[in-house]
C-alpha positions in Angstrom: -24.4 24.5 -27.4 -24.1 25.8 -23.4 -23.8 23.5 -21.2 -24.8 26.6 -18.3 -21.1 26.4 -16.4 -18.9 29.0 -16.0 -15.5 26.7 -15.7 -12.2 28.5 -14.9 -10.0 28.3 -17.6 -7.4 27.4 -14.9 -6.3 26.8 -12.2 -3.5 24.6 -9.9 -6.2 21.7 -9.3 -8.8 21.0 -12.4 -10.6 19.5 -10.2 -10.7 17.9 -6.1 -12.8 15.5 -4.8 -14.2 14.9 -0.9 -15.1 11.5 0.4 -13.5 8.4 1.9 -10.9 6.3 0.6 -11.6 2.8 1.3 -9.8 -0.4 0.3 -12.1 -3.4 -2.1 -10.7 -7.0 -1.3 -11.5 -9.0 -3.9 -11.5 -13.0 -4.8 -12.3 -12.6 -8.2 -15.2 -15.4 -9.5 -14.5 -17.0 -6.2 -17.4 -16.7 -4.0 -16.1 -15.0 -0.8 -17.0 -17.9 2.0 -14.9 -19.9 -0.2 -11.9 -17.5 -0.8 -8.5 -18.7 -0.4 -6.7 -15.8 -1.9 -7.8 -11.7 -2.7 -6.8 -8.8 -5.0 -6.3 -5.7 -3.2 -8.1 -2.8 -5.0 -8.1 0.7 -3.7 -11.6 2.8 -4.3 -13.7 5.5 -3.0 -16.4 6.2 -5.1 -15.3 9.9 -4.8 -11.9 9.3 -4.9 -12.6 7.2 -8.4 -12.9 10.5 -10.4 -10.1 12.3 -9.0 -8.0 9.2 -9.9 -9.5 8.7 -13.5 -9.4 12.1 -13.9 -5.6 12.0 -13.1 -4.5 8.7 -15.0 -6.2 8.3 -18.4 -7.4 12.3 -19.0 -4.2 13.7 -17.2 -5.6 16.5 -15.8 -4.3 17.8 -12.3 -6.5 16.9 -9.3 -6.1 16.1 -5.9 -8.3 14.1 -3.3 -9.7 15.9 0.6 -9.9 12.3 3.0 -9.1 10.7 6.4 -5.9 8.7 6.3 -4.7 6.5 9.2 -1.1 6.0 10.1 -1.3 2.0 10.0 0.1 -0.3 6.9 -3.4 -0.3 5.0 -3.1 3.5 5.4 0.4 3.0 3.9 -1.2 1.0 1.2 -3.9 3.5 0.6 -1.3 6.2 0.2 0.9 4.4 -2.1 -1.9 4.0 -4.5 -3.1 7.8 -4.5 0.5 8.9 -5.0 0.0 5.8 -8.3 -2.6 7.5 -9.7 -1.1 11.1 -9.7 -3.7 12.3 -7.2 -2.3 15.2 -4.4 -3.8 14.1 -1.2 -4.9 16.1 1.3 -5.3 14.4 4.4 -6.8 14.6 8.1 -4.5 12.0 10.1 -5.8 9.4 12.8 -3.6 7.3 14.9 -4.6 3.7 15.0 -4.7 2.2 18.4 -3.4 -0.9 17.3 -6.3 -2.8 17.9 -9.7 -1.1 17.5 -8.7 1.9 14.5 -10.0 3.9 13.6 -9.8 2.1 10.3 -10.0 2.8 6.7 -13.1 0.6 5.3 -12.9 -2.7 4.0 -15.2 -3.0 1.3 -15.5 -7.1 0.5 -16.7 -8.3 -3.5 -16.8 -10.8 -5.3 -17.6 -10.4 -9.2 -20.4 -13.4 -10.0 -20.5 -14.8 -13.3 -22.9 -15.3 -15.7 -26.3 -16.0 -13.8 -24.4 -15.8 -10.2 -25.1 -11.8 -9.1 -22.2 -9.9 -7.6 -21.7 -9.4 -4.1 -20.6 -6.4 -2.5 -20.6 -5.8 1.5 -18.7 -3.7 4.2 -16.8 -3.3 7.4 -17.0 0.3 7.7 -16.6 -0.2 11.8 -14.9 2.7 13.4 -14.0 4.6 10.3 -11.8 7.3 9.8 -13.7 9.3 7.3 -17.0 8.9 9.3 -15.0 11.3 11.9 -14.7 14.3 9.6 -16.3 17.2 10.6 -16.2 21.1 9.8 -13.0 22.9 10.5 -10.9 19.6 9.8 -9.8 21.3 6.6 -8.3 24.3 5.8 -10.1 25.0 2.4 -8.7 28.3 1.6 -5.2 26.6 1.6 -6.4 23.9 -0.8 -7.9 26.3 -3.2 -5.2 28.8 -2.5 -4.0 28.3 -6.5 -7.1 28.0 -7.7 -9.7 25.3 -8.3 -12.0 24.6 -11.5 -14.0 21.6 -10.2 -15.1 20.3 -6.8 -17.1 16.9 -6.4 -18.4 14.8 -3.3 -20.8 12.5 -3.4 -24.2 10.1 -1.4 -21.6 7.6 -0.1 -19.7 9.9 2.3 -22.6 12.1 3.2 -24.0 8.7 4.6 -21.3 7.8 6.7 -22.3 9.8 9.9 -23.7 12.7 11.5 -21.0 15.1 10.4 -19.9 14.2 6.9 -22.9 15.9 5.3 -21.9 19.0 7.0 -17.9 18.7 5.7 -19.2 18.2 2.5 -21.6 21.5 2.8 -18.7 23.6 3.9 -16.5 22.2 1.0 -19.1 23.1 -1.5 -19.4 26.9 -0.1 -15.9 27.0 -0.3 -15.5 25.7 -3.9 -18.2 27.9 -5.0 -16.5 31.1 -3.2 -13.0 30.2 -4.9 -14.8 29.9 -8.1 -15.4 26.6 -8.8 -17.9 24.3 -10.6 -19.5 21.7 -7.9 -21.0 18.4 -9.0 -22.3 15.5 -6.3 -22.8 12.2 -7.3 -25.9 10.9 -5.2 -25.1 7.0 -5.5 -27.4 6.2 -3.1 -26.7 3.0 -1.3 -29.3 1.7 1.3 -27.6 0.1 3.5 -25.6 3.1 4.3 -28.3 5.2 4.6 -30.1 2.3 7.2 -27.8 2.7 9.4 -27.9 6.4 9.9 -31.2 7.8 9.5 -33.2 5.9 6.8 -34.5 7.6 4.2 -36.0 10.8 5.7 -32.5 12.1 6.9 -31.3 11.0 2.9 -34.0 13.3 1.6 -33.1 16.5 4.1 -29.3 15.8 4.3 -29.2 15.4 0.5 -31.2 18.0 -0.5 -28.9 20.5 1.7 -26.1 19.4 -0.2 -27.4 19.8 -3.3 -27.9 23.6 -2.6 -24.3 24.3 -3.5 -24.5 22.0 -6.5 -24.0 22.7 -10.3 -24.0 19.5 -11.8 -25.9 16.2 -10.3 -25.2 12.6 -11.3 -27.6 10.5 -10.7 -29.9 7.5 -12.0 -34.1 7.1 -11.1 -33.4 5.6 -8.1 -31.0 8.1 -7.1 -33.4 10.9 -7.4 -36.5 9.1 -5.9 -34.8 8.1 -2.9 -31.8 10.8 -2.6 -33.9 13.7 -3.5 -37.1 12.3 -2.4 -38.7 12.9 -5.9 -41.6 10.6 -6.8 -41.0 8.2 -9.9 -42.7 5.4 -11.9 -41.7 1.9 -10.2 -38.0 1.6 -12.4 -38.4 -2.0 -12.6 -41.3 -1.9 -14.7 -39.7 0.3 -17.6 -36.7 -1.4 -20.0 -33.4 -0.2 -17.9 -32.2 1.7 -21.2 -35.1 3.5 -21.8 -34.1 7.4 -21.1 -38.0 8.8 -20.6 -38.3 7.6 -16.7 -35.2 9.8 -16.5 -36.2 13.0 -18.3 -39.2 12.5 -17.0 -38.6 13.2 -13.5 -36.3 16.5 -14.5 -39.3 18.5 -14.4 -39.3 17.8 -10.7 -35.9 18.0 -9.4 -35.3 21.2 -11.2 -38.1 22.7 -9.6 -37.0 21.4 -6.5 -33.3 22.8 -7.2 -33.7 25.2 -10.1 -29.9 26.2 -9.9 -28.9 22.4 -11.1 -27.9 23.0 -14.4 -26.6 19.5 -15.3 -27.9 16.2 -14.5 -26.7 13.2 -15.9 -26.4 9.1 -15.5 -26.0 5.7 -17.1 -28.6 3.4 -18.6 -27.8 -0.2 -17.8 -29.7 -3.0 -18.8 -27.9 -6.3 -16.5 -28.6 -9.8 -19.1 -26.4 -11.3 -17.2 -23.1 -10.2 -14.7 -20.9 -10.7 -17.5 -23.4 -9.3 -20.4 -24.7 -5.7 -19.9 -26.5 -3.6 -22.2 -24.7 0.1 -21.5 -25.5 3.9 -22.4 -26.1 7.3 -20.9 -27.9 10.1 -20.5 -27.9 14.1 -19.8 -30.2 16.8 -19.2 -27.9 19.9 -19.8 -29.7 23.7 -19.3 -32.6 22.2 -20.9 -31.8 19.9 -23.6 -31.5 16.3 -23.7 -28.6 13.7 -24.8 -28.6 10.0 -25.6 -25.2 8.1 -25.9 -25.3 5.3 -28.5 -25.9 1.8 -26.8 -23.2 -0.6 -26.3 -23.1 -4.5 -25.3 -20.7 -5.0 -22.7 -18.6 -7.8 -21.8 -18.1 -7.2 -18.2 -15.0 -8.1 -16.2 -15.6 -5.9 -12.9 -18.7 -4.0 -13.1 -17.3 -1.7 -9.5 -16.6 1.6 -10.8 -18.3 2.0 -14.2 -20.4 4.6 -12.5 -17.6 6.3 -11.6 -15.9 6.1 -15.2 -18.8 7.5 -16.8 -18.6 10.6 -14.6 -15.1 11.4 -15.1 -15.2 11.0 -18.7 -18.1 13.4 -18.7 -16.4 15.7 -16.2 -13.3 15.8 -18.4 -15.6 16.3 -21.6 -17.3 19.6 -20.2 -13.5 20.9 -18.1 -12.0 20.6 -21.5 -14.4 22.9 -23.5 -16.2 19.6 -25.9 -20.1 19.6 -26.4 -22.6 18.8 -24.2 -23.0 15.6 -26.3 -19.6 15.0 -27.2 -18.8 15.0 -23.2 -21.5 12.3 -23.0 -19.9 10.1 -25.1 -16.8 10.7 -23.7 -17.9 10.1 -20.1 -20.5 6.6 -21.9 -17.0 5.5 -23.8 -14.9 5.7 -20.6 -17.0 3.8 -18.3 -17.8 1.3 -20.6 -13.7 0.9 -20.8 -13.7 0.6 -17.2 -15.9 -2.1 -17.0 -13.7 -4.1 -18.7 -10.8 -3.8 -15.9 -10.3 -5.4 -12.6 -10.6 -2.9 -9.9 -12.4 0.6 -9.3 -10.1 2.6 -11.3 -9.2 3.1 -14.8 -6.3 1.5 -16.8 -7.5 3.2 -20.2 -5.4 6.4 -21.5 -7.8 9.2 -23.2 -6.6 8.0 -26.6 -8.8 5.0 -26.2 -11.8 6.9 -24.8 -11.5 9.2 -28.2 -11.3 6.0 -30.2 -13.9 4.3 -28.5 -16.6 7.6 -28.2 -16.4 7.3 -31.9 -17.6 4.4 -32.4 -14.4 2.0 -31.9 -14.1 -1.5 -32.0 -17.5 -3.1 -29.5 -20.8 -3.1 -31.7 -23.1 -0.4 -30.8 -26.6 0.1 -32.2 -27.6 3.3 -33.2 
């Protein structure tokens, strides 16, 4: 079975991710205006699969972001270095009062019929600064590179992120590697600069340079400006709304030869039907379905795509990789924070068929 990559068989860096790191301050079940007390959680949702990548499937990767010489930037840092990630940093001064900064992003988890809540301070952020030329990408691929991933969230933050990510891509693709872009499209990022239109034409310049696209219906309506059936109308697991809008963006990009997302179906915030999906060069995949019991829903996206990345870096089946990537962020779900505490032994275990009751 192809999957349609060419992957390196190595290289000093499996795989390097572009985006901004930002830090999640979380009360737990405790709605925020009533807070008395946080968890600090460091994220990014490209930054996530660098770090999984790193932690539970030990693989050697590294992370391209802004980093601010302040004590959250000090924080930030510490927790990269944690998770085995080499950074590569742009530095900023903070002026002691205004930043720049690195994001705050504020959540609190819900519980049972009570939704989540997730909003921002992204006010005078670091990352939003990057431009080209900030980074010297023949020096970070000097040893070679076998994957490169960015992804929607920084391309949103400002006028020149997009472009950073473009000349990453180019670069990537010129040293050899497979690039991937997560489109997690988030609305209110994409409000404040530009709206939709600029998603559609920023986005679909991106996805140019792009192998291997991750990406639900939503995603692709409103990041690739594809038109869809209204996704509320269908059941959330049911993988034809999907496949059937592949047609379309592979017409639109006919040199994406991988796309691929989960299937989520919310009961409640702590009770979530889970599975995945892939259309790779031409076939289709279906994960089993599992019924989660969710601790901290942040970063199950995320989970999934490293587990699927590490699936097709390491040589498994198209299908096997789906599982692998299904398994792992159905794991991660069941953490607190955005990044994983699982080891790849329990991804195996769980891929086939471990201990939560999945319906075949």
């Amino acid at each position: 079975m192809s999957n349609g990559l060419n992957i390196k068989k190595e290289g000093a860096l499996d795989f390097v991710s572009l985006g901004a790191l930002v830090h999640r301050i979380d009360p737990g079940h405790i709605p925020f205006r009533k807070a008395t007390h946080c968890d600090i959680h460091v994220s990014g949702g490209e930054f996530n699969c660098a770090a999984n990548l790193s932690d539970a499937f030990r693989l050697n990767t590294g992370v391209v972001s802004a980093m601010v010489n302040y004590p959250i930037g000090e924080l930030v840092q510490e927790r990269v270095r944690a998770m085995g990630v080499k950074p590569f940093y742009k530095w900023f001064e903070h002026d002691g009062v205004r930043g720049p900064n690195l994001a705050a992003v504020y959540s609190d988890r819900g519980h049972g019929v009570r939704a989540p809540v997730v909003f921002y301070n992204r006010s005078n952020e670091a990352a939003a600064l990057l431009k080209p030329g900030d980074f010297n990408w023949d020096e970070i691929f000097r040893g070679g590179v076998r994957w490169f991933h960015s992804g929607g969230i920084f391309a949103a933050l400002s006028e020149t992120t997009a472009e950073v990510i473009v000349e990453a891509m180019k670069a990537a693709k010129a040293a050899g590697a497979v690039t991937s872009f997560d489109l997690n499209f988030r609305e209110k990022l994409w409000k404040i600069s530009g709206g939709e239109s600029r998603a559609v034409e920023t986005v679909a310049r991106i996805v140019e340079n792009v192998d291997v696209l991750v990406g639900n219906e939503e995603d692709l309506q409103k990041g690739l400006g594809i038109p869809g059936q209204d996704v509320t109308k269908t059941s959330k697991l049911d993988p034809t709304a999907f496949f059937g809008m592949i047609d379309q963006v592979i017409k639109k990009h006919p040199h994406v030869k991988i796309v691929a997302t989960t299937l989520r179906e919310v009961h409640t915030t702590n009770r979530h039907s889970w599975g995945a999906v892939a259309w790779v060069d031409g076939e289709t995949y279906v994960s089993p379905t599992a019924e989660l019991d969710v601790l901290d829903r942040v970063g199950g996206g995320d989970g999934f795509a490293s587990g699927f990345f590490y699936g097709l870096l390491t040589g498994e089946s198209p299908e096997e990789s789906l599982k692998l990537g299904w398994a792992h962020g159905a794991l991660l779900t069941t953490f607190p924070g955005d990044t994983t505490m699982a080891s790849v032994e329990q991804v195996r275990a769980f891929a086939k068929g471990g201990s939560a009751r999945i319906q075949r």
